[in-house]
DRENDO-1510 file (C-alpha; in Angstrom, 1 decimal, always signed):
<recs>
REC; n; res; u; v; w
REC; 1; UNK; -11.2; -1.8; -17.9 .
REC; 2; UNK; -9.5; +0.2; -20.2 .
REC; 3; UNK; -6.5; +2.6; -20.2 .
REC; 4; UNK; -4.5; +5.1; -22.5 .
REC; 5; UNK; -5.7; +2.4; -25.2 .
REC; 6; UNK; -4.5; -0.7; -23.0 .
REC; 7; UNK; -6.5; -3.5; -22.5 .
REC; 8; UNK; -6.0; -6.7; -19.4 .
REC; 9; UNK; -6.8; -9.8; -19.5 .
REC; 10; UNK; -9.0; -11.6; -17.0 .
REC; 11; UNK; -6.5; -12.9; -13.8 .
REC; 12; UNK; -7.5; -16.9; -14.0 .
REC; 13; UNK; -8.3; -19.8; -16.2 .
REC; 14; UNK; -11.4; -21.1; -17.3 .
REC; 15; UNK; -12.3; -23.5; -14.6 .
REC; 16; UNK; -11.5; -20.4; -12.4 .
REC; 17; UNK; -14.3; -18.6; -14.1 .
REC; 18; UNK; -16.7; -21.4; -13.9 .
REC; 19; UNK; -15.8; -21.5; -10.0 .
REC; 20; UNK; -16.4; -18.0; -9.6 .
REC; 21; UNK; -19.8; -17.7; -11.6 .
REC; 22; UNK; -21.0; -20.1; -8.5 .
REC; 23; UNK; -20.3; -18.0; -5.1 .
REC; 24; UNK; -21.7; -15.6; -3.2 .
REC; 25; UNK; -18.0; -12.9; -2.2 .
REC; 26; UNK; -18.4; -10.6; +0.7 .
REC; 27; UNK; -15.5; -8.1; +0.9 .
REC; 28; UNK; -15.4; -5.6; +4.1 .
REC; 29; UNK; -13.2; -3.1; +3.5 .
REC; 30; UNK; -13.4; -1.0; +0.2 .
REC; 31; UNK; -9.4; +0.6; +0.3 .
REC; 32; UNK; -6.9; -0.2; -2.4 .
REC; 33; UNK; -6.7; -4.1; -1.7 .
REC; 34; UNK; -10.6; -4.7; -1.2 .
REC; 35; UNK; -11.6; -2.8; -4.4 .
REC; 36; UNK; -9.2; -4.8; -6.3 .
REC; 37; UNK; -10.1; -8.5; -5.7 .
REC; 38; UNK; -13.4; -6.6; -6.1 .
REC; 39; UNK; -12.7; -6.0; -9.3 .
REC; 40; UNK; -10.9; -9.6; -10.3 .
REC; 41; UNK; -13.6; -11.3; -8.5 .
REC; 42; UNK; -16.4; -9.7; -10.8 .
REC; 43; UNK; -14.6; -10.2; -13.8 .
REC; 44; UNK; -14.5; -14.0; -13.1 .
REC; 45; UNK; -18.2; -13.8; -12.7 .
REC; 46; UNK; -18.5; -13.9; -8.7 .
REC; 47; UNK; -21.4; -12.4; -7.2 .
REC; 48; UNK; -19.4; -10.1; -5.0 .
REC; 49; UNK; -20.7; -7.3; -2.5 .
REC; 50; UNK; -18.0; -4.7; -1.5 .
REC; 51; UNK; -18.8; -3.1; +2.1 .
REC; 52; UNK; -17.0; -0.3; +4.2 .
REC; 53; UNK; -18.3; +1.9; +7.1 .
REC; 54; UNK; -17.1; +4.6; +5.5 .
REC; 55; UNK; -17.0; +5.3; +1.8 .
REC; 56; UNK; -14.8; +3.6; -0.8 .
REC; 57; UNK; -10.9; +4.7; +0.3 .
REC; 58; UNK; -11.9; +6.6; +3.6 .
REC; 59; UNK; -9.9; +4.6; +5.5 .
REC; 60; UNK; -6.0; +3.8; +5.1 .
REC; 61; UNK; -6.0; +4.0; +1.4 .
REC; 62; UNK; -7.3; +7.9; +1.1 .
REC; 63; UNK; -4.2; +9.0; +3.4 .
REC; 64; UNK; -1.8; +7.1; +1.7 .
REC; 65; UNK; +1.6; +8.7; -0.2 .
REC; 66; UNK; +0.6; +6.5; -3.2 .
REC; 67; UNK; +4.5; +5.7; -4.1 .
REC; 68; UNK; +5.2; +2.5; -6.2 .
REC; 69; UNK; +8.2; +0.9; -6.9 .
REC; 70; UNK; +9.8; -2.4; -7.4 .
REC; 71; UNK; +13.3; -1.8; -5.1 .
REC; 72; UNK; +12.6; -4.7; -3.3 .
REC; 73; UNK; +15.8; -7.2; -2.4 .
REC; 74; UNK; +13.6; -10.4; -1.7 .
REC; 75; UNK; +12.6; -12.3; -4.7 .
REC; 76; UNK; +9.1; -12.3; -4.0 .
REC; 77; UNK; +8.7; -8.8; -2.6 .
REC; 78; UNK; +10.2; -7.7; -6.0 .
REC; 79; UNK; +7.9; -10.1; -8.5 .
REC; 80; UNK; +4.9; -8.9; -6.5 .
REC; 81; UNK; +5.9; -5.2; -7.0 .
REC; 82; UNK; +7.0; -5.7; -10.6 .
REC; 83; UNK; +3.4; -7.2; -11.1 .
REC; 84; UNK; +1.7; -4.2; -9.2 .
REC; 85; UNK; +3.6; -1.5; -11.6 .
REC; 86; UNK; +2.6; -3.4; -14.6 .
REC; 87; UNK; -0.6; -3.5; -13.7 .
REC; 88; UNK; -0.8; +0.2; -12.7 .
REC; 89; UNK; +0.4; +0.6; -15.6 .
REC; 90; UNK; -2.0; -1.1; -17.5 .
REC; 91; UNK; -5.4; -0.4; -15.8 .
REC; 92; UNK; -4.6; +3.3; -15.5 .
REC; 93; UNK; -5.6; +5.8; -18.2 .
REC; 94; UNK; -7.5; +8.8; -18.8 .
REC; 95; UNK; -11.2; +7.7; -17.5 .
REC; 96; UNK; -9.3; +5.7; -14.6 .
REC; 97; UNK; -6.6; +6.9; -12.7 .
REC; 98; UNK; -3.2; +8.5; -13.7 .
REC; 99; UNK; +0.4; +6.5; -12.8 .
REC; 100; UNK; +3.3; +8.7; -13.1 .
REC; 101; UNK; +6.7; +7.4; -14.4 .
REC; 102; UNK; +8.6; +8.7; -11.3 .
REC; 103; UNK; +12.4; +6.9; -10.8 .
REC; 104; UNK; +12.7; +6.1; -7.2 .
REC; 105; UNK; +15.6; +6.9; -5.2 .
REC; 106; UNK; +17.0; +5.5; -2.0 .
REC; 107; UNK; +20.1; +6.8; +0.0 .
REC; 108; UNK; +22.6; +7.4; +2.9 .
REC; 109; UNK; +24.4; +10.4; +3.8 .
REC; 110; UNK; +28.1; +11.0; +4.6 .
REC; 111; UNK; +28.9; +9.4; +7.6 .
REC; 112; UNK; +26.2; +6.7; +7.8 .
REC; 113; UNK; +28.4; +3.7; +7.2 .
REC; 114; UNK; +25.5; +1.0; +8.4 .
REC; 115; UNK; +22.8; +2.5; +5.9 .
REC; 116; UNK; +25.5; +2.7; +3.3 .
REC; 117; UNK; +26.7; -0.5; +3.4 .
REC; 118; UNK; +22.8; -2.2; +3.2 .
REC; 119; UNK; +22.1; -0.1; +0.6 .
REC; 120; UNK; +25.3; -1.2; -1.8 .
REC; 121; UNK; +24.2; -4.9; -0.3 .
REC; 122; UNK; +20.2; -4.3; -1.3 .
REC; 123; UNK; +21.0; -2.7; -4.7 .
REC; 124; UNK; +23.6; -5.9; -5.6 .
REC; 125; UNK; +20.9; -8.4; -4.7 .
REC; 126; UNK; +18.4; -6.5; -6.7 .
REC; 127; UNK; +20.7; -6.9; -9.0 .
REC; 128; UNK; +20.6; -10.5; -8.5 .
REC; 129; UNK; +16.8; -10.6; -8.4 .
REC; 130; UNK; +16.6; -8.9; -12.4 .
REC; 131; UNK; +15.1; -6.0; -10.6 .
REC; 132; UNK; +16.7; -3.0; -12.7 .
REC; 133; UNK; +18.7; -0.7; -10.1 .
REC; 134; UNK; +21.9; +1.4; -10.2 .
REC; 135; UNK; +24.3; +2.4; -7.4 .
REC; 136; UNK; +25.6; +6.4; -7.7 .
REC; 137; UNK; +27.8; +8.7; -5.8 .
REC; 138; UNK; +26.4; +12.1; -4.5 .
REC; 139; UNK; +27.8; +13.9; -8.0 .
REC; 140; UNK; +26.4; +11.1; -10.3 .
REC; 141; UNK; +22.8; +11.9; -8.4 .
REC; 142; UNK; +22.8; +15.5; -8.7 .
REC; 143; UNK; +23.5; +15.4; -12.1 .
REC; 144; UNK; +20.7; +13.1; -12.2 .
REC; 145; UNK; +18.2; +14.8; -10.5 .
REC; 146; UNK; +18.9; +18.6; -10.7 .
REC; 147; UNK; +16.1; +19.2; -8.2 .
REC; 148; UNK; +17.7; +17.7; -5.1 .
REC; 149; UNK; +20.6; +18.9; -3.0 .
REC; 150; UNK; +23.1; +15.8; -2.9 .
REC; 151; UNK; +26.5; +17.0; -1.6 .
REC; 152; UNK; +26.2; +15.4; +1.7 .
REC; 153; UNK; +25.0; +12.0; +0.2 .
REC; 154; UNK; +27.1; +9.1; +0.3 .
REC; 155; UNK; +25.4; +6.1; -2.0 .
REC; 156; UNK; +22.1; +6.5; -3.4 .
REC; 157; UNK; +20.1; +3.5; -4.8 .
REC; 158; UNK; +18.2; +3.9; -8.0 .
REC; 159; UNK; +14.9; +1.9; -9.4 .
REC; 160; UNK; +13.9; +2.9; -12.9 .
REC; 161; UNK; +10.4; +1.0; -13.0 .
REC; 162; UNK; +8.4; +3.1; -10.3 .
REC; 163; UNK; +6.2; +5.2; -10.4 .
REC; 164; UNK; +2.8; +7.4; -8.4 .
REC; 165; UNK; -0.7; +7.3; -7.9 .
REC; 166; UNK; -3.9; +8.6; -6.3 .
REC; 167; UNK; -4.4; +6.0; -4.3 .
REC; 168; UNK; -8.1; +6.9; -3.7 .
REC; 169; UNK; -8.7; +7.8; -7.6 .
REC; 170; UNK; -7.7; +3.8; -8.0 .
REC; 171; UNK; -9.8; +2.7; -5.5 .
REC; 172; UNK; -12.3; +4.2; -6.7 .
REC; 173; UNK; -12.4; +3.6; -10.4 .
REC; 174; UNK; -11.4; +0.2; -9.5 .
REC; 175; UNK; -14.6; +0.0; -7.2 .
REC; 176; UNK; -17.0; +2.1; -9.5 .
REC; 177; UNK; -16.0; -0.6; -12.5 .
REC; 178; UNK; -16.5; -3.8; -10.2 .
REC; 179; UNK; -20.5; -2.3; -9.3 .
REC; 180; UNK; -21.2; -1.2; -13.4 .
REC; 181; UNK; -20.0; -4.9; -14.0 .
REC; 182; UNK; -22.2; -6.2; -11.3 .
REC; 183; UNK; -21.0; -6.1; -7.9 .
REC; 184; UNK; -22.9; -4.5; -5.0 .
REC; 185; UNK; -21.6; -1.6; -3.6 .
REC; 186; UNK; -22.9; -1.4; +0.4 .
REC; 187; UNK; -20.4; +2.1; +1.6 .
REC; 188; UNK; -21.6; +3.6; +4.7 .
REC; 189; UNK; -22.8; -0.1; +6.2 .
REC; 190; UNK; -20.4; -0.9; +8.9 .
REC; 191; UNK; -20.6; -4.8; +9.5 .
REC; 192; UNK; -19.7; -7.5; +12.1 .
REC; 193; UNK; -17.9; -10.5; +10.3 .
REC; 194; UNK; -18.7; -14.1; +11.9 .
REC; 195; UNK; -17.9; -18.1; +10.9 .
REC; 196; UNK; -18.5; -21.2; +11.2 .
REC; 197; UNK; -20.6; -20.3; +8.0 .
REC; 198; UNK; -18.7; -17.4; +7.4 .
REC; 199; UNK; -21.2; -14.1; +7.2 .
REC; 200; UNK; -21.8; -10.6; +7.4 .
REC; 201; UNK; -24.1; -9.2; +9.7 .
REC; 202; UNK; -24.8; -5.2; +9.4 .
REC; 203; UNK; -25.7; -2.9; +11.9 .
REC; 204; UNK; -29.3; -3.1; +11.4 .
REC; 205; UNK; -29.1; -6.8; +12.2 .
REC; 206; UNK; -29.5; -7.9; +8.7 .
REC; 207; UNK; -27.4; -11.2; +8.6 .
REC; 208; UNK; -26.5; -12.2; +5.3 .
REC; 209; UNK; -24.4; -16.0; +4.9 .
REC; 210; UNK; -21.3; -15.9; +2.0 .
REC; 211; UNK; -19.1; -19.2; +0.1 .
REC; 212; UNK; -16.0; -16.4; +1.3 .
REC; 213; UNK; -15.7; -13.3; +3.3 .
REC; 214; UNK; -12.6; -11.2; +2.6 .
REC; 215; UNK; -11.7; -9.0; +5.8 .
REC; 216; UNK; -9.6; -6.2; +4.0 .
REC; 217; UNK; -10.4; -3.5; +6.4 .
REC; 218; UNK; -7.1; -1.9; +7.0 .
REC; 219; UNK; -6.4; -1.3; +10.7 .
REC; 220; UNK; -9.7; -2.2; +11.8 .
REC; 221; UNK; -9.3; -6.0; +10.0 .
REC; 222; UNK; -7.6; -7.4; +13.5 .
REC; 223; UNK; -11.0; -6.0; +15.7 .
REC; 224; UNK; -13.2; -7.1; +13.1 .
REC; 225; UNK; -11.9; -10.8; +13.0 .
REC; 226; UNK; -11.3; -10.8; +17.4 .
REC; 227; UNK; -15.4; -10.7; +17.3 .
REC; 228; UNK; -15.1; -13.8; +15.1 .
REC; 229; UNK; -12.8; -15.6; +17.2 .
REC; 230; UNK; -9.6; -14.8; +15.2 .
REC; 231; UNK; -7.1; -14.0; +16.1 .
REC; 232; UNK; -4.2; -12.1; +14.2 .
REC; 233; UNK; -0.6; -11.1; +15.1 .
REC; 234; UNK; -1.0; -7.4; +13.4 .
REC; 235; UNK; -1.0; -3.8; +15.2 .
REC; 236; UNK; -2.0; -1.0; +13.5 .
REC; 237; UNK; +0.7; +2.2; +13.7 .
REC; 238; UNK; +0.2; +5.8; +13.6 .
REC; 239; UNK; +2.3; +7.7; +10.5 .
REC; 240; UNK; +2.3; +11.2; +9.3 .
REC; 241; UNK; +2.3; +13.1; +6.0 .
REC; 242; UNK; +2.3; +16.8; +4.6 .
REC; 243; UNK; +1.7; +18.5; +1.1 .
REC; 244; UNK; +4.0; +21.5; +0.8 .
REC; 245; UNK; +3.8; +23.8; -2.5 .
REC; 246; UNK; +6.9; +23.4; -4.7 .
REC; 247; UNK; +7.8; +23.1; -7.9 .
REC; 248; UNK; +9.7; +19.5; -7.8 .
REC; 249; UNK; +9.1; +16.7; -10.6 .
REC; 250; UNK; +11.5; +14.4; -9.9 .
REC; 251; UNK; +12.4; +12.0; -8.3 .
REC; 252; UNK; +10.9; +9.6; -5.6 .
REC; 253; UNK; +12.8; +10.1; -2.6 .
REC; 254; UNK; +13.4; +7.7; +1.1 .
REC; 255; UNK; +16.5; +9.8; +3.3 .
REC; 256; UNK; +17.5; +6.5; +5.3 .
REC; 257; UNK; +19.4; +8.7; +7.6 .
REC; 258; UNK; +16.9; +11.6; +7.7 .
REC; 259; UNK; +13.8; +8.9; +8.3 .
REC; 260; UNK; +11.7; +10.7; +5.5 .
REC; 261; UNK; +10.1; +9.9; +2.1 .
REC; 262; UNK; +9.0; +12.3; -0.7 .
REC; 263; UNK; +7.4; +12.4; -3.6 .
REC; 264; UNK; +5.8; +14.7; -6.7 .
REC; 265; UNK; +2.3; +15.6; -6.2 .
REC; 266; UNK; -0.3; +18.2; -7.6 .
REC; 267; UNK; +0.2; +20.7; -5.4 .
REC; 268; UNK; +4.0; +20.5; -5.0 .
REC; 269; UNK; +5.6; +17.9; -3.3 .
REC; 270; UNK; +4.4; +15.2; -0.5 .
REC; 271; UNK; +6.8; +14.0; +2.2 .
REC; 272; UNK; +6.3; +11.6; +5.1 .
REC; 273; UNK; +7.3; +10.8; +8.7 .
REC; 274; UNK; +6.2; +11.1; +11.9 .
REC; 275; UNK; +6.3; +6.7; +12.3 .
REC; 276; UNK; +5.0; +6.3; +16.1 .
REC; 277; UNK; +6.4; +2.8; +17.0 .
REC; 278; UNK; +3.6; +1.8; +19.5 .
REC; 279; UNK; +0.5; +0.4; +19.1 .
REC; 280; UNK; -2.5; +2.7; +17.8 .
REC; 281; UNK; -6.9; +2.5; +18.1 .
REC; 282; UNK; -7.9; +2.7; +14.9 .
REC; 283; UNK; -11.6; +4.2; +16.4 .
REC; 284; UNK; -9.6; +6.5; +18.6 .
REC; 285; UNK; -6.4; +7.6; +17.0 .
REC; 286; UNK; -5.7; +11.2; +16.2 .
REC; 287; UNK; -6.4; +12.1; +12.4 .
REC; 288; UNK; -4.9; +15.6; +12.6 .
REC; 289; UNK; -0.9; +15.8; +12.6 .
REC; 290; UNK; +1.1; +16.8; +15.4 .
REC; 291; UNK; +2.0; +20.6; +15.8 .
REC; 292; UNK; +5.4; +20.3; +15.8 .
REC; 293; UNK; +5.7; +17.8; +12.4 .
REC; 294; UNK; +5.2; +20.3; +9.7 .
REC; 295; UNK; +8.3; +22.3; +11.1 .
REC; 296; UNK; +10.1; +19.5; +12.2 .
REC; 297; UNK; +10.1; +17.2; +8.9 .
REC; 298; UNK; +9.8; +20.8; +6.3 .
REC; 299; UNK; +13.4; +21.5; +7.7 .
REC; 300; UNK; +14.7; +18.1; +6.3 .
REC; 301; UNK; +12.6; +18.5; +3.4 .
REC; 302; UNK; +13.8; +21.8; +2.8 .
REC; 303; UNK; +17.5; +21.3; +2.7 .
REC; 304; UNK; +17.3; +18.2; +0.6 .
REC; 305; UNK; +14.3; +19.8; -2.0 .
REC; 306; UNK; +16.0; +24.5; -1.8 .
REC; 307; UNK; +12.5; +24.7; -4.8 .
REC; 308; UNK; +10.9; +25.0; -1.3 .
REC; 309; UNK; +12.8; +27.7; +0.4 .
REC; 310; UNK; +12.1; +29.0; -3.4 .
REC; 311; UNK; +8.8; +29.5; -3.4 .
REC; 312; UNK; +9.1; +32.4; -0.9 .
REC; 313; UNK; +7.3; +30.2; +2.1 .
REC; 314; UNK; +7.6; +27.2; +4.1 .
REC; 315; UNK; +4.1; +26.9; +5.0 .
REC; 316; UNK; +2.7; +23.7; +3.9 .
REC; 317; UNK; -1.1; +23.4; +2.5 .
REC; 318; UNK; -1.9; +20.8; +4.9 .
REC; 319; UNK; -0.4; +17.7; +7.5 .
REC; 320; UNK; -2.5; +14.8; +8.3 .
REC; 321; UNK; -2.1; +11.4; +10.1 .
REC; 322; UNK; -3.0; +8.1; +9.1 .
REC; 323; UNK; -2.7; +4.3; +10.1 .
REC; 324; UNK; -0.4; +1.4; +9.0 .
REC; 325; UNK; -0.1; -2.2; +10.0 .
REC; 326; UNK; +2.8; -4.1; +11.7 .
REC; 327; UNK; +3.3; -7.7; +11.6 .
REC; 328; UNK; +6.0; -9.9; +13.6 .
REC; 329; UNK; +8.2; -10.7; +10.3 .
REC; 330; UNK; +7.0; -7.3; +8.7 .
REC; 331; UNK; +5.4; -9.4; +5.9 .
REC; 332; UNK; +1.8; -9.4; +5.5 .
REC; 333; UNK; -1.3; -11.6; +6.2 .
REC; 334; UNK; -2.8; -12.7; +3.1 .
REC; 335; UNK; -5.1; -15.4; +2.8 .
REC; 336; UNK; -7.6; -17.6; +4.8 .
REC; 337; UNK; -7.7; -18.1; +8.1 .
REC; 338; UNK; -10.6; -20.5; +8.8 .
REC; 339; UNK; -12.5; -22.2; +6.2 .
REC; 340; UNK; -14.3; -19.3; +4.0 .
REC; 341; UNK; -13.0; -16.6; +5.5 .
REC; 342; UNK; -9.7; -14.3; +4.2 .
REC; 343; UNK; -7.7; -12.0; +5.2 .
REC; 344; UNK; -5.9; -9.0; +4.1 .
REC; 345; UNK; -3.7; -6.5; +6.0 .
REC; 346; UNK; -0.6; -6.1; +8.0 .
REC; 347; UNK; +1.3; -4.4; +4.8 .
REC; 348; UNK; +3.8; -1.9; +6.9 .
REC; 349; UNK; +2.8; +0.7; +4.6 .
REC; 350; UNK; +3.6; -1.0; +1.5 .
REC; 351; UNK; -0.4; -1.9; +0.7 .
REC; 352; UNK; -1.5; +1.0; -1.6 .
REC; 353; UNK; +2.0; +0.0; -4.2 .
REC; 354; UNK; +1.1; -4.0; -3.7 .
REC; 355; UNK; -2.7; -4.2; -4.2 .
REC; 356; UNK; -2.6; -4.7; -8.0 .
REC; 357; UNK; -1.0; -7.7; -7.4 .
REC; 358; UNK; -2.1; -8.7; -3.6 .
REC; 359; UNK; -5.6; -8.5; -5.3 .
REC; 360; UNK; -5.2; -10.6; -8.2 .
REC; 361; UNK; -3.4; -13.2; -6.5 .
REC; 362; UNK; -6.0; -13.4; -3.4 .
REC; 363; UNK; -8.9; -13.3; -6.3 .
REC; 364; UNK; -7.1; -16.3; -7.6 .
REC; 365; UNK; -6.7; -17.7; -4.2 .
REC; 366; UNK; -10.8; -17.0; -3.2 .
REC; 367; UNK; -11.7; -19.1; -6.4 .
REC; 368; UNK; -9.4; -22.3; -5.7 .
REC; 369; UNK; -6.3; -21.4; -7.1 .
REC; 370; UNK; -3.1; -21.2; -4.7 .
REC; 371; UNK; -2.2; -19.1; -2.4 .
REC; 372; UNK; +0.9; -16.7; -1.6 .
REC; 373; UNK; +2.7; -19.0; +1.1 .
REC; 374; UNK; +5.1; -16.9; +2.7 .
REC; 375; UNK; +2.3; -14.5; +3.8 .
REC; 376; UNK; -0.3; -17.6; +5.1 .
REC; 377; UNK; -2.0; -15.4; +8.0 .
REC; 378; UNK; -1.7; -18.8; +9.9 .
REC; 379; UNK; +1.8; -18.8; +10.5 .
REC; 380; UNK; +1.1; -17.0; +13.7 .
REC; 381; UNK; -1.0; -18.0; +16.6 .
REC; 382; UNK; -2.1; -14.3; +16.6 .
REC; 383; UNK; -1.2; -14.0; +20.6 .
REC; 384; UNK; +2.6; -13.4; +19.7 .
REC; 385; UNK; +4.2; -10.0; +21.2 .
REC; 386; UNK; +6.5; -7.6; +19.2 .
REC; 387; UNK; +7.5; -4.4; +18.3 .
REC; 388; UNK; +5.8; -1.9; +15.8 .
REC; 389; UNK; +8.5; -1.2; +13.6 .
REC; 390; UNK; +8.2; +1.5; +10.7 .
REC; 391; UNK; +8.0; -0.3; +6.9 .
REC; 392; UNK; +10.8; +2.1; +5.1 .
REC; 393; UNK; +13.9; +0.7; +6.8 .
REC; 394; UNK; +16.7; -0.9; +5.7 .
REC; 395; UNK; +17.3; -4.3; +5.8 .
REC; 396; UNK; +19.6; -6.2; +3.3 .
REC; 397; UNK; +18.4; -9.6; +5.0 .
</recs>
């Protein structure tokens, strides 16, 4: 794939290829993350076929903010964001996907001595890390960004290398390029997932046997693996989001003391909230947002973004809800869990901005190479209790 004149190279080595040309590679799930070791996989010559009951990105990925940054202060958090905005950078392009330069800002407000103090502690150890970030004042980040009211803010974090996306325009263009180079697209085909060999069997009782089946299937992955006899420590969470008409390009924005993100989009601007911290059904959870959130989260939005008030209206073109996935740790589960079958999910929100790199490295991992081993899906019976806590919060730990 090809972007704004860019080229990338293939993820593994030669005896990687020469593994992959050999296997039969069934993904369920076709979000952000499934698309994308779709894609790797083909281009190492695996015979890969990419299902989803729905269609490509109709699950997690198409009501996702799309936000990407690298502000990350764990060493491997940051390398694997780093990786994901070079290679959103890379693979996007005019007959792809667009990524949007977009600085990403982080802050407390006046007051908030807790937030303030882990976000001077995160920015230091990003620092540390070679992750590019700067610490300002309310005054240094108004004359900054013009566009946000600031006098009320105490620190503000800032990450330079960050950026936005569609996150269903990349699934799909990663998706559509994996089937023109060979992989078989099955959207619409919900699927049972079984072991012991690992295979797929679809609703019309076609079963079909796999070298690998990757479970990538958002908050449905922990249902689908339960009928294999898996079991994972992951809970899918219930999060809202609204699109309200604006005329705001800059920045990327997470209030730590208001609970809110924003960001750019088409029609305006994009802000999130709404994080229930209790378990949700993923067949049974409630797409449309709540009546009270527009109101609710457009009066933070407002007073931090006045463009709104501007525009003469605080309606908001439309609200929706959407899923996320909680772990114990709050890291993810990526990788295999018995012998030929993977897993992918429990991302706190923070899937859509890591699948460049998620993908290639479980690609690499699905044709022999190693895995990531802080986020081995086995370090968990998958019977262990805990609380759902949102993925934007602070923690300098």
């Amino acid at each position: 794939m090809t972007g704004s004149g860019r080229t990338e190279s293939t993820v593994g080595s030669d005896a990687l290829a020469q593994r992959g040309a050999d296997l039969e590679i069934a993904i369920v799930g076709a979000g952000a993350v499934g698309a994308t070791v779709a894609y790797d996989l083909t281009r190492e010559g695996a015979n890969v076929t990419l299902y989803d009951r729905g269609d490509v990105a109709s699950g997690a990925t198409g009501r996702a903010a799309g936000i990407c940054y690298d502000a990350f202060a764990g060493g491997l958090d940051a390398a694997i964001a780093s990786e994901s905005i070079e290679r959103f950078r890379a693979l996007s392009g005019d007959d792809t996907f667009p990524f949007v330069e977009c600085p990403y800002v982080w802050f407390a407000r006046d007051g908030d001595t807790e937030r303030a103090d882990a976000i001077r502690e995160q920015v230091r150890r990003m620092q540390d890390n070679g992750v590019v970030a700067l610490e300002m004042d309310g005054d240094a980040l108004a004359d900054r960004f013009p566009a946000l009211r600031t006098e009320d803010i105490e620190v503000a974090g800032v990450a330079g290398a960050s950026g936005y996306a569609d996150p269903t325009e990349y699934a799909v263009s990663l998706a559509t390029t994996a089937a023109d180079s060979g992989a078989t697209l099955e959207t619409e085909t919900p699927v049972e997932v079984r072991v012991d060999p690992a295979r797929v069997i679809r609703t019309d009782g076609d079963a079909r046997e796999f070298d690998a089946v990757l479970v990538a299937a958002g908050a449905r992955t922990a249902n689908l693996l339960a009928d294999a006899g898996v079991s994972l420590a992951m809970k899918p969470y219930r999060v809202q989001a609204l699109v309200a008409g604006a005329d705001f390009a800059e920045p990327m924005c997470y209030d730590a003391t208001g609970g809110f993100y924003l960001r750019p989009h088409a029609d305006g601007l994009l802000a999130g909230d709404g994080t229930e911290n209790r378990e949700a059904d993923p067949d049974a959870y409630d797409r449309d947002a709540d009546s009270t959130f527009a109101t609710d989260l457009g009066e933070r939005v407002a007073h931090r973004v006045p463009a709104i008030d501007d525009t003469g209206k605080r309606g908001f073109d439309r609200a929706w809800a959407g899923l996320c996935t909680a772990t114990p740790d709050r890291d993810p589960l990526v990788g295999d869990v018995r012998d030929g079958l993977y897993v992918a999910t429990g991302f706190q929100g923070h899937g859509f901005m890591r699948a460049p790199a998620i993908g290639r490295r479980l690609a690499e991992e699905m044709l022999g190479g190693a895995g990531i081993g802080a986020f081995d899906p086995t370090r968990f019976d998958g019977d262990e209790g805990f609380d759902v806590l949102e993925g934007l919060a602070l923690d300098p730990n």
